[in-house]
N, C-alpha and C positions, 0 to 999 in steps of 0.2 A: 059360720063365723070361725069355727074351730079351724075347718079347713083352709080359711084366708091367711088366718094367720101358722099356719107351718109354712104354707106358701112362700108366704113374706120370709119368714125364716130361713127357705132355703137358697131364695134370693140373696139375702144377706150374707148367707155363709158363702154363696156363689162372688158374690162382690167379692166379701176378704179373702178369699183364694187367690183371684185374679188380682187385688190390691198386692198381695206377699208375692207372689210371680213378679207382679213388674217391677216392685221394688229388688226382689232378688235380683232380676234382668238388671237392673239399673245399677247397683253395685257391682254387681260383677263387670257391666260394663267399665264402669268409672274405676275399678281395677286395669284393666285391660288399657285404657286411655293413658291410665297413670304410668303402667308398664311404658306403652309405648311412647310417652311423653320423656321417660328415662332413656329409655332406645334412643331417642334420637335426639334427648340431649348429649350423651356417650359419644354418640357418631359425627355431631356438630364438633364435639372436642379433640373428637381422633382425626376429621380432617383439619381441623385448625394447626394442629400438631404437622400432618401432614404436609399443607403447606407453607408450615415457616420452613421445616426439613427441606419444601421442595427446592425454597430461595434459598438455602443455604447450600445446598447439593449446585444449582444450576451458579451459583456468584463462584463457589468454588473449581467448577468444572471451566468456567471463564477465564477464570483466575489462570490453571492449568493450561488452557490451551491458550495465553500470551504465553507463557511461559516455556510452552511448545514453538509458537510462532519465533522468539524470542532464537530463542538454542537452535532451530532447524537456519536461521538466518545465520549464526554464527558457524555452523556447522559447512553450509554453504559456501559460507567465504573463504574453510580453511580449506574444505575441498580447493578449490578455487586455487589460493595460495601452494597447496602439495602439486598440484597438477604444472601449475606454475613452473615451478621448480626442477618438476624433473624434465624439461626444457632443455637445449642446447643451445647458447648464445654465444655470440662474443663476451669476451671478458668485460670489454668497458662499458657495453649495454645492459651486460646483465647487473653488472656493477648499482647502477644506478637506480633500476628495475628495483632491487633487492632492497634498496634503502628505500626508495619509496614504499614498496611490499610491509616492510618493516613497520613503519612512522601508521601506517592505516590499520595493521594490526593492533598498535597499541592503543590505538581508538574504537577498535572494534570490542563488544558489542558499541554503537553508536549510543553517546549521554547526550543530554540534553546542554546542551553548552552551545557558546559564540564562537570553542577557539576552532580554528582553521588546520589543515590538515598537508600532509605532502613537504614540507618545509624545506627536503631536498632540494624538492622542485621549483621554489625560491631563488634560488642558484642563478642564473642566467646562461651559463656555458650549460650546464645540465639540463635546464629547462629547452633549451635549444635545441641539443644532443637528442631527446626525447622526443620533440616537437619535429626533428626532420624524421625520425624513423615510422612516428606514427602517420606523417603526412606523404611520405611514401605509399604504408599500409594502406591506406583509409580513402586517398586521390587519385591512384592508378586509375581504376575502372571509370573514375567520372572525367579524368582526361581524355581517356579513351574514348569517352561518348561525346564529348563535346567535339573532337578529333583538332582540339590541339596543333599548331607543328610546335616541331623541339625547341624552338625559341619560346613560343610561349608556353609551352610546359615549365620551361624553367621558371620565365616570369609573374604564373601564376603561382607555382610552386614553391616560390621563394616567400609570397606574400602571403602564403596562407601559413608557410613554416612561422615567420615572424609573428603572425595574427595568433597561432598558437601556441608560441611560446611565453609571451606577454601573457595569454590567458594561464598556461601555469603556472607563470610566477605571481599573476594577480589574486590568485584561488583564497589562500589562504587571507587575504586581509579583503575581498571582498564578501566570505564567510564570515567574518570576525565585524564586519559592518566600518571598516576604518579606511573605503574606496568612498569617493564622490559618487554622487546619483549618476552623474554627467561619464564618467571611465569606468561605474560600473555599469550600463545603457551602453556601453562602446563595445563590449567585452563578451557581456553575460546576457545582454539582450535578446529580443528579437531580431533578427537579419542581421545578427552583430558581423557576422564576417559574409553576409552581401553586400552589406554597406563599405565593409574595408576592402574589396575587390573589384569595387561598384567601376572604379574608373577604367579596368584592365580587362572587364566581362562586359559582351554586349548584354540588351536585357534579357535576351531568350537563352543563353546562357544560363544567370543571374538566377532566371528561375527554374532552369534545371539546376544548379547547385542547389536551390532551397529545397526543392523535392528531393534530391538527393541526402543530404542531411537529414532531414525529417526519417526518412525512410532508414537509415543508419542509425539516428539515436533510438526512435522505436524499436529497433531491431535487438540493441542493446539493453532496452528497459524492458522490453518482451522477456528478454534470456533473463536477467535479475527477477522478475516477477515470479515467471514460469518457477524458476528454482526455490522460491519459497513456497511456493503451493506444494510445490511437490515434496518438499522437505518438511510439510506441516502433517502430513497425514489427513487430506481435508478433503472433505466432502465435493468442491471445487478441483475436477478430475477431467481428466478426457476431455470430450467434445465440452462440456463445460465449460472449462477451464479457456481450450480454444473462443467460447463465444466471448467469456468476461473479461478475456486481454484484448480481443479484436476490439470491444466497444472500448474499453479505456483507453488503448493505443489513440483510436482516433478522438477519443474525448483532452485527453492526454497532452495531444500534439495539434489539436487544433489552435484556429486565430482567436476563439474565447479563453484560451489558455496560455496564449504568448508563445506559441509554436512550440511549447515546453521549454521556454529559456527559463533561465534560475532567476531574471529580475524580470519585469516589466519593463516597459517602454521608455519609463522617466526614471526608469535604474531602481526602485522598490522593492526589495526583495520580500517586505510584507505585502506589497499589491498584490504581488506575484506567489505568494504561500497566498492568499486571498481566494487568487480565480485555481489557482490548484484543488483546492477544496470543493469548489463547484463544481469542477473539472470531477471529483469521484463522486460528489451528489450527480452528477447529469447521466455518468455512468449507470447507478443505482436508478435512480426512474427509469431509465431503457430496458435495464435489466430485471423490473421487480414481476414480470409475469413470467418470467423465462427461469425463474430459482425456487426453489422451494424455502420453506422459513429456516431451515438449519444451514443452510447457505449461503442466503442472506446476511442472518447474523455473522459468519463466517468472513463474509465482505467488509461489512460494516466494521468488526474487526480489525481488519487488511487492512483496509481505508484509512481510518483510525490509527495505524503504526505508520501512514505511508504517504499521507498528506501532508506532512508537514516534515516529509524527510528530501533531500538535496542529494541526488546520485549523479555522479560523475563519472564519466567511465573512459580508459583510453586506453586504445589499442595500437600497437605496432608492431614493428615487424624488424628482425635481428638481420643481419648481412647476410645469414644465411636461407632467408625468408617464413624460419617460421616465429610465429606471432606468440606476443606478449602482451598480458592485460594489465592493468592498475585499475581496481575501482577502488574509489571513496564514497560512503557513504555517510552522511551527515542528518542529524536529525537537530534541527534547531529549533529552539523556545517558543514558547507560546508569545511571545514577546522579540519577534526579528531585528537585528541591529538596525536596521532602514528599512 
């Protein structure tokens, strides 16, 4: 009996050992819990911190590079304008050059606004004077191809002078929204000047002038593009750069686009800001396996400064043959005159 019961005794003492163990285990556990319960409340609060930092890092570096895009464009244009200038022209071409050069600087960086630009070129005798030099520049090679004789050189050449000079004198007030749907469709449209030639051009002509145009204003919004890319410091580079102007060229200047005229069909120049915007969504879907995501954004960007901007560009050429630019660029409201 004696011996059952020490037994029992040491059982017992054997239980509360292992009872005080586990509860020690257990505390100290439930230390350790706690600890780590604080750990990684600490770590929940440093990345929360982390990323508001990170949204506030990446809105401001966005911020920065409009601001980049913004300056590299202006910077562009004066390139553009110095180079310009140290030019050799005749006096009364460059004359008129310079006051246009002028009137586009003082609108350059491009605001948001209705007013119209070039008001020189307003003028008629000026707008003329400008309009034969460039239609010189700009027509040679496609008379050439059409093979023309000199009679109808002149008589095409005369109708496309008039066709372009009427367009610079209409600029400013079909920017400003104060042309008819009807004269601005005449002008700024699609096939606006195959339809004015339509009677003096056979069709296969006709549409060699269209493809000839197309291939010329692309070539010009090519050169414009290219220069902001490169004046951005942008990721959109090289071969890059080559694939995302080839797709927007053709997205650009295609018949979902209005062959890139400034209005639509029925003279809308909101229709036509409209399918322009689709015009660099279409781009972007084509492009979204071919970019990486800092590129991307980089586009969307672009796109964003460039959809809803109106470039006009016109080139000619001095007596002496070499060549002179005017561009305007226009960025107009969310809200188009027509």
């Amino acid at each position: 009996m004696k011996l059952l019961v020490i037994t029992i005794s040491i059982v017992l003492g054997g239980l509360s050992f292992a009872t005080l163990n586990v509860y020690t285990a257990n505390t100290e556990l439930r230390e350790q819990l706690q600890t780590a319960l604080s750990y990684r409340e600490q770590l929940n609060e440093q990345a929360g911190e982390y990323a508001r930092q990170r949204i506030e890092w990446n809105a401001r570096l966005a911020e920065l590079e409009t601001q980049l895009l913004s300056t590299a464009t202006q910077l562009n244009n004066l390139n553009e304008a110095l180079q310009e200038a140290r030019e050799q022209v005749s006096p009364d071409y460059e004359l008129l050059l310079e006051q246009a050069r002028q009137e586009v600087a003082q609108n350059n960086p491009p605001q948001r606004t209705r007013e119209g630009g070039m008001n020189v070129l307003s003028d008629p005798d000026a707008a003329f004077t400008v309009a034969e030099a460039s239609v010189d520049s700009n027509y040679s090679e496609f008379f050439d191809l059409i093979r023309l004789s000199p009679t109808e050189r002149e008589t095409v050449g005369s109708a496309i002078i008039d066709f372009t000079a009427n367009r610079l004198q209409l600029l400013r007030d079909m920017i400003s929204g104060d042309l008819s749907p009807e004269i601005a469709a005449t002008y700024f449209g699609p096939n606006a000047l195959m339809n004015y030639v339509s009677q003096i051009l056979s069709q296969e002509q006709l549409e060699q002038l269209q493809d000839y145009e197309i291939a010329a204003n692309q070539q010009s919004t090519r050169d414009t593009y290219a220069g902001i890319f490169a004046g951005n410091n942008s990721t959109i580079s090289g071969l890059t750069q080559e694939l995302v102007l080839d797709v927007l060229m053709e997205e650009l200047y295609s018949a979902s686009n209005n062959f890139g005229a400034i209005v639509s069909t029925n003279g809308s120049l909101t229709e036509s800001m409209g399918d322009r915007e689709l015009a660099f969504e279409r781009t972007r879907n084509r492009l979204v396996n071919d970019l990486n995501q800092a590129q991307l954004d980089q586009y969307d960007r672009f796109a964003q400064e460039q959809s809803n901007t109106i470039n006009f560009t016109l080139t000619a050429s001095s007596s002496e043959g070499e060549q002179q630019q005017v561009q305007v660029m226009r960025v107009i409201s969310d809200n188009p005159p027509n």
